[in-house]
C-alpha positions in Angstrom: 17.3 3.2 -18.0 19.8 1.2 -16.3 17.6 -2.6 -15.4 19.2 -4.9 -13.1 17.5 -8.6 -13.4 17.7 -9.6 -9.1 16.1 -12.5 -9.5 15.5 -14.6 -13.0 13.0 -16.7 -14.2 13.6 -20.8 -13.5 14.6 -21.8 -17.1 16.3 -24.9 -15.4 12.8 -27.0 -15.7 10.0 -27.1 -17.6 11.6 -24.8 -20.4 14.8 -27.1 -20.4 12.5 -30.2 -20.8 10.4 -28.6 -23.7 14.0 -27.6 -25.6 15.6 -30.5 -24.5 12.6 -32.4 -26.4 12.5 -30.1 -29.2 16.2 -31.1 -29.8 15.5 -34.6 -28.8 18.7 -34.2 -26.4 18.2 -37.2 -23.5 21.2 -36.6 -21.6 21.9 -33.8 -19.4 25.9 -33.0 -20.6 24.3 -29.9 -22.5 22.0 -28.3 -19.5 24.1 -25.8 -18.7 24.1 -23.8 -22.1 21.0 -25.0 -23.5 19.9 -23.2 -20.2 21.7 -20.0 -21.2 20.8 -20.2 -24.6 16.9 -20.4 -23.0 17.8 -16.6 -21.2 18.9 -15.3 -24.2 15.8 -16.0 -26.3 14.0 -14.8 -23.4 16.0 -11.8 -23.7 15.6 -11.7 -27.6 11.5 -12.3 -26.8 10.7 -9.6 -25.1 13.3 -7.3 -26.9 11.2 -8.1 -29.7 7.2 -8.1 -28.0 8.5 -5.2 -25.3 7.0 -7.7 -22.7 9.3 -9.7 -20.0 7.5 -12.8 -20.9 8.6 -14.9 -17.3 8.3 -13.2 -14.0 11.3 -11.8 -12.6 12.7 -9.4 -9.9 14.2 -6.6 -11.2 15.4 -3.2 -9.8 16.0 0.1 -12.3 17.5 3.3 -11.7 15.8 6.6 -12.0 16.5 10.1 -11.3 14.9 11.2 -7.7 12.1 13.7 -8.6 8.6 14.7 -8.2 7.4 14.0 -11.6 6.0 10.5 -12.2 8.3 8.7 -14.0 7.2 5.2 -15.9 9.5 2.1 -15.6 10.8 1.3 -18.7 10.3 -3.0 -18.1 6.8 -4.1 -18.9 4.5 -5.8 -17.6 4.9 -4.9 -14.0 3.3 -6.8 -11.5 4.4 -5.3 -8.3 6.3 -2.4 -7.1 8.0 -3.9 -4.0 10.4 -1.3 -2.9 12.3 1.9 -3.4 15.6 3.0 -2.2 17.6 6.1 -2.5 20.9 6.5 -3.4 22.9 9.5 -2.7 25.9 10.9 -4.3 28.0 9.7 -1.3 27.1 6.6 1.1 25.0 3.6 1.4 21.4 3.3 -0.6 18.8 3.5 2.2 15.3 2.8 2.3 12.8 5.0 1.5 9.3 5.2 3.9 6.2 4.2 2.4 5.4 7.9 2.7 8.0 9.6 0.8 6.6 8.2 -2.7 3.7 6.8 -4.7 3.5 4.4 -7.1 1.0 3.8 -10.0 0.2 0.5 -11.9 -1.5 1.0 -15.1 -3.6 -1.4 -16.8 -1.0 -1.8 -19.7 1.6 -3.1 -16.9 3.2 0.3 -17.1 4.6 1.2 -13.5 5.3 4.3 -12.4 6.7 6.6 -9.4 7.2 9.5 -7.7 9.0 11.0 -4.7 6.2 13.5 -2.4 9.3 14.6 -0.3 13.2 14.7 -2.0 15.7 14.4 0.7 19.5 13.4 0.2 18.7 10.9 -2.9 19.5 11.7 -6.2 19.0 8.7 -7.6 16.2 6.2 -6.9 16.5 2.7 -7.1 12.8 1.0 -7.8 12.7 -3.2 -6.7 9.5 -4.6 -8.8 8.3 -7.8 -10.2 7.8 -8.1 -13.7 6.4 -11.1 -16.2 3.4 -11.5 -18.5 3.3 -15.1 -16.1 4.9 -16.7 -13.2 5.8 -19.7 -15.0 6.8 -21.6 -18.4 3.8 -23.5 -18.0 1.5 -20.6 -17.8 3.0 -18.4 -21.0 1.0 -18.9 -23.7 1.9 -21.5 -26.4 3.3 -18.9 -29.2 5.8 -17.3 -26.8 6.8 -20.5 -25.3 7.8 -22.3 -29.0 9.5 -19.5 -30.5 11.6 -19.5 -27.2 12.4 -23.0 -27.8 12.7 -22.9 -31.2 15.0 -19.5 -30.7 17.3 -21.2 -28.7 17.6 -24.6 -30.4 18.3 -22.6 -33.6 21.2 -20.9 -31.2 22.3 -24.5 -30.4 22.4 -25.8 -33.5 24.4 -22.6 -35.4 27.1 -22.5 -31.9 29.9 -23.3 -33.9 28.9 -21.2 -36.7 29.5 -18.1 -35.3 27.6 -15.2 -34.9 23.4 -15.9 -35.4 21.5 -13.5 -38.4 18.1 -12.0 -37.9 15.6 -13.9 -35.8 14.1 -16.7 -37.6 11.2 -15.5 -39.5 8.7 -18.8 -37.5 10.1 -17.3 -34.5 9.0 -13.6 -35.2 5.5 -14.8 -36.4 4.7 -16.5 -33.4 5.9 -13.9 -31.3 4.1 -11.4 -33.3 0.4 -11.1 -31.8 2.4 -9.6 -28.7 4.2 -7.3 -30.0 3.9 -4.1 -28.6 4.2 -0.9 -30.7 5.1 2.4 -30.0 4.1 5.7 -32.1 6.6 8.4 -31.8 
């Protein structure tokens, strides 16, 4: 799977104020990377609960086929658009009648081309986010993304960071989603 983030969640607000807080930082000389440290335990939350916890655009790459295929980002919200992308030329835009798409109830999307023409590839636009907003994610998520990031903060001139923080993974633990094999 080959996921392109278009469009990223606003980490430059709310979630800056709660970390800022957190860190009891009251100037604004450090916004810049405690807003990139923010994305990367973002990043490191849903790695770990296989949820994108804030709403974002994204756009993956699949093979152009019949068969449904699932995306691999969850939960998605909205499948907005699919173009195809042929071995040679521009991407173009495929009509809403060359293709179906599926949202299950476990935010699992999914596709499928009805007619193949000069794609072989498929590029899927979708929106994706257990909420639109910091404010809305639920209160476990949110602090172990603050407390993810201020432990990032704090160990920036140590090097490189261990394991997650063990009160990270416990709050983040009644999402985690598992997969059998």
């Amino acid at each position: 799977m080959k996921r392109t983030v278009l469009t990223p969640p606003d980490l430059a607000g709310a979630a800056l104020a709660d970390c800022k807080r957190w860190l009891a930082i009251t100037t604004a000389a450090e916004d810049a990377s405690l807003t990139a440290l923010l994305g990367a335990s973002a990043e490191a939350c849903e790695a770990f609960t296989g949820a994108v916890p804030l709403e974002a655009t994204c756009e993956e790459v699949l093979p152009a086929c019949r068969e449904w295929q699932a995306l691999a980002t969850r939960p998605v919200q909205a499948i907005v658009g699919i173009e195809g992308i042929p071995a040679e030329g521009p991407r173009f835009a495929l009509a809403a009648g060359a293709y179906e798409v599926e949202l299950d109830a476990d935010g699992t999307g999914r596709v499928r081309l009805l007619r193949q023409g000069a794609e072989g590839r498929i590029a899927v636009r979708f929106a994706a986010g257990l909420v639109p907003e910091w404010d809305a994610l639920p209160g476990g998520l949110r602090h172990g993304i603050v407390r993810l990031a201020a432990e990032l903060y704090r160990a920036r001139d140590e090097g490189a960071a261990a394991a997650l923080p063990s009160a990270v993974t416990a709050l983040w633990r009644p999402w985690r989603r598992m997969r059998l094999t």
